[in-house]
C-alpha positions, 0 to 999 in steps of 0.5 A, spaced: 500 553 536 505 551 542 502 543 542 504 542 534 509 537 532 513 535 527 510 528 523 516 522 524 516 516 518 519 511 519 523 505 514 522 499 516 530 495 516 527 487 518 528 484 524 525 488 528 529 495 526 526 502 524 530 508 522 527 515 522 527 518 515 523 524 516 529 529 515 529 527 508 523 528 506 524 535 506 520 542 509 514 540 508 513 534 511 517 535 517 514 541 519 510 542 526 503 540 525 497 538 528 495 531 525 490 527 526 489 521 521 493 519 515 491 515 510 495 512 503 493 510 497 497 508 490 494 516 487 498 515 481 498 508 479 504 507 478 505 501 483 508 507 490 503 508 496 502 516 497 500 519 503 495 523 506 496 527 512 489 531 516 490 536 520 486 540 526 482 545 523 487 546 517 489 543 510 490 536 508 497 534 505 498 530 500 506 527 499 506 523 493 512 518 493 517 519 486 523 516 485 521 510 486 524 503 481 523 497 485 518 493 483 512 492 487 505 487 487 499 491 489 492 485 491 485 488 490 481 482 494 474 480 493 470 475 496 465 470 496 463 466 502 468 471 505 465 478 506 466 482 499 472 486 501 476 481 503 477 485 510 481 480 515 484 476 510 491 474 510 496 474 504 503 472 504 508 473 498 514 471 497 519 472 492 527 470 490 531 474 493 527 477 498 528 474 507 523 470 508 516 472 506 512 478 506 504 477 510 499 483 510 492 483 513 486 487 509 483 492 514 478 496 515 480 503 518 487 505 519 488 511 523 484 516 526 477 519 522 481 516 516 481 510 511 487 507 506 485 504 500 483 496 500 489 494 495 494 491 499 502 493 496 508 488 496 515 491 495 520 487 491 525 490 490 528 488 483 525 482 483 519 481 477 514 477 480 512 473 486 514 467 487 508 464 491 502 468 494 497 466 499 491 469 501 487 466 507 481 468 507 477 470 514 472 464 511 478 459 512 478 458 504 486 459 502 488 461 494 495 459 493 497 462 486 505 462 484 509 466 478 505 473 479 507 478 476 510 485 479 508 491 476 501 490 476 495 491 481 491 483 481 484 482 483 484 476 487 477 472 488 476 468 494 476 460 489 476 463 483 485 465 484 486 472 479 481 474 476 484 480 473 490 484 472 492 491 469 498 494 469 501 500 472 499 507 469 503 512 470 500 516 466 493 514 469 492 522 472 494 525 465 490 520 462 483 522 466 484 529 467 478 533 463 480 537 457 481 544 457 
């Protein structure tokens, strides 16, 4: 197809900066496609967004983070006066070491026929735990909770601050796999 083209990812640098790292993601990645959504979700449980990439009338493709020893903190939302799924709400974390604080807000939809997963993940770095997060639901309620541990994935209910939190599984695809 003449109109394919090759993905472009890009790392985020801070202050506004962006550097293209397609090239290193190897062949598969770069080569030319026709895409038409992407979606990410940790498919692994183990704390690194993977990424699916669909195509016009071909494959979909999936690229699997794998290296990855930063830490990270992965926030399921639930609300309550709020819609259910927390979508509109803003979290902010912070943590030592890391310039200034880190803000996502929950949304529905992410690209074209596509839907990420619901979890939000904060990367940081080597720091062990979150020194401060704050979910500002759409409501206007704010959750201010502090000392979060990394390595987890946590469930915060709008009043109610964490209400569960599990540890990454690394194993977790080897784990529910059927039996041979």
């Amino acid at each position: 197809m003449k109109y394919a083209e090759p993905p472009h990812l890009f790392r985020n640098l801070g202050g506004g900066k962006f550097m293209e790292v397609t090239d290193s993601l190897g062949a598969a990645f770069a080569s030319p496609k026709v895409a038409r959504g992407a979606a990410y979700a940790d498919v692994d449980n183990d704390g690194a967004l993977d990424m699916l990439v669909t195509t016009n009338g071909g494959r979909a493709y999936l690229f699997h983070s794998e290296g990855v020893t930063n830490h990270s903190l992965r926030i399921k939302l639930s609300g309550t006066k709020s819609n259910r799924d927390g979508i509109g709400a803003l979290v902010r974390v912070t943590s030592a070491g890391q310039k200034g604080e880190q803000s996502k807000m929950l949304r529905s939809g992410s690209s074209y026929l596509s839907q990420s997963e619901l979890v939000l993940t904060f990367g940081l770095g080597k720091q062990t735990k979150a020194d401060s997060v704050e979910v500002v639901w759409p409501s206007g309620h704010v959750d201010k909770l502090s000392d979060v541990n990394a390595g987890h994935i946590v469930a915060i209910q709008e009043g109610k601050g964490i209400v569960a939190a599990r540890r990454y599984d690394k194993s977790w695809p080897a784990a529910v796999a059927p039996k041979k």
